[in-house]
C-alpha positions in Angstrom: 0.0 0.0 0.0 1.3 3.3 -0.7 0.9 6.1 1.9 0.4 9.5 0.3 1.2 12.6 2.5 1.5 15.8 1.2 2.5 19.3 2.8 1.5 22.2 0.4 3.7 24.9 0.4 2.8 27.2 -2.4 2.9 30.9 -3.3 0.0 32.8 -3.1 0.7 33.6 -7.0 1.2 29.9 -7.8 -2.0 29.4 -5.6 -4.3 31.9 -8.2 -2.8 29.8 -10.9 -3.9 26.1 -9.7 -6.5 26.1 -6.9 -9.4 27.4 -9.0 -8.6 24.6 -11.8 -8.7 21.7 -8.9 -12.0 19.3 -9.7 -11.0 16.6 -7.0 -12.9 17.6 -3.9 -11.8 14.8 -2.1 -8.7 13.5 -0.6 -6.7 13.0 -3.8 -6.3 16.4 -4.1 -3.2 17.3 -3.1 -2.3 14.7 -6.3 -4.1 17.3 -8.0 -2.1 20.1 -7.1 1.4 18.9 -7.8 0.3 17.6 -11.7 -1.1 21.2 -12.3 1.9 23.0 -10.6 3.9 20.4 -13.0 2.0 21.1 -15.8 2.4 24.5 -15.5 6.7 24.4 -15.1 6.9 25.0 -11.5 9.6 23.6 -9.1 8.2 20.5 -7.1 10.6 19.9 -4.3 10.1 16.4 -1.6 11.0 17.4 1.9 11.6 14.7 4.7 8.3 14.3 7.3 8.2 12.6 10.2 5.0 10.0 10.1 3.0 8.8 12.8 0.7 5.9 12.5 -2.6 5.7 14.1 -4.2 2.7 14.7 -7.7 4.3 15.1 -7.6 5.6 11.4 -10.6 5.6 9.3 -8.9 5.0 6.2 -10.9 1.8 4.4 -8.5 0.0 2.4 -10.7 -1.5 0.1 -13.5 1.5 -0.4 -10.4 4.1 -0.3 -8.2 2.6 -2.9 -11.1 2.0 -4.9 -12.2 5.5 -5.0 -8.4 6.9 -5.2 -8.1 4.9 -8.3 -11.2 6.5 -10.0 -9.9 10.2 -8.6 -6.7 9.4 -10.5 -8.7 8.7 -13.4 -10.3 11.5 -13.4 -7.3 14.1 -12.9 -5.7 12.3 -15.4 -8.8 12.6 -18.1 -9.3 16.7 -16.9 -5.2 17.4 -17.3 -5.5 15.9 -21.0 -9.2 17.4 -21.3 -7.1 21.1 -20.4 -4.3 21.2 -22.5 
């Protein structure tokens, strides 16, 4: 399973630019946001986090990674849709 955590550090400029093109309301859109900033030539930079499980989490693994498959999908048909 792959464990996506994101921390969005973005320029208000850069934030004009992408947040009003996001479509994915839900929580594959942090994905979103680093293909647009990508599509649109910006610097996309990893930094080091510390993670901390928790075993009370309400994560689903089959409903979840069904519905994060179909978000990815979809970002995938709207950045090809946007050209």
């Amino acid at each position: 399973m792959i464990h996506n955590v994101a921390l969005n550090c973005i320029k208000r400029i850069l934030q004009k630019k992408i947040f009003f093109r996001i479509k994915e309301k839900k929580f594959a859109h942090d994905i979103e946001v680093v293909l647009l900033a990508k599509k649109l030539n910006n610097e996309i930079i990893e930094l080091p986090i510390k993670w901390v499980h928790k075993n009370d989490s309400k994560i689903n693994l089959i409903k979840d990674s069904i519905n994060m498959f179909f978000a990815l999908i979809k970002i995938k048909k709207n950045l090809v849709d946007n050209r």
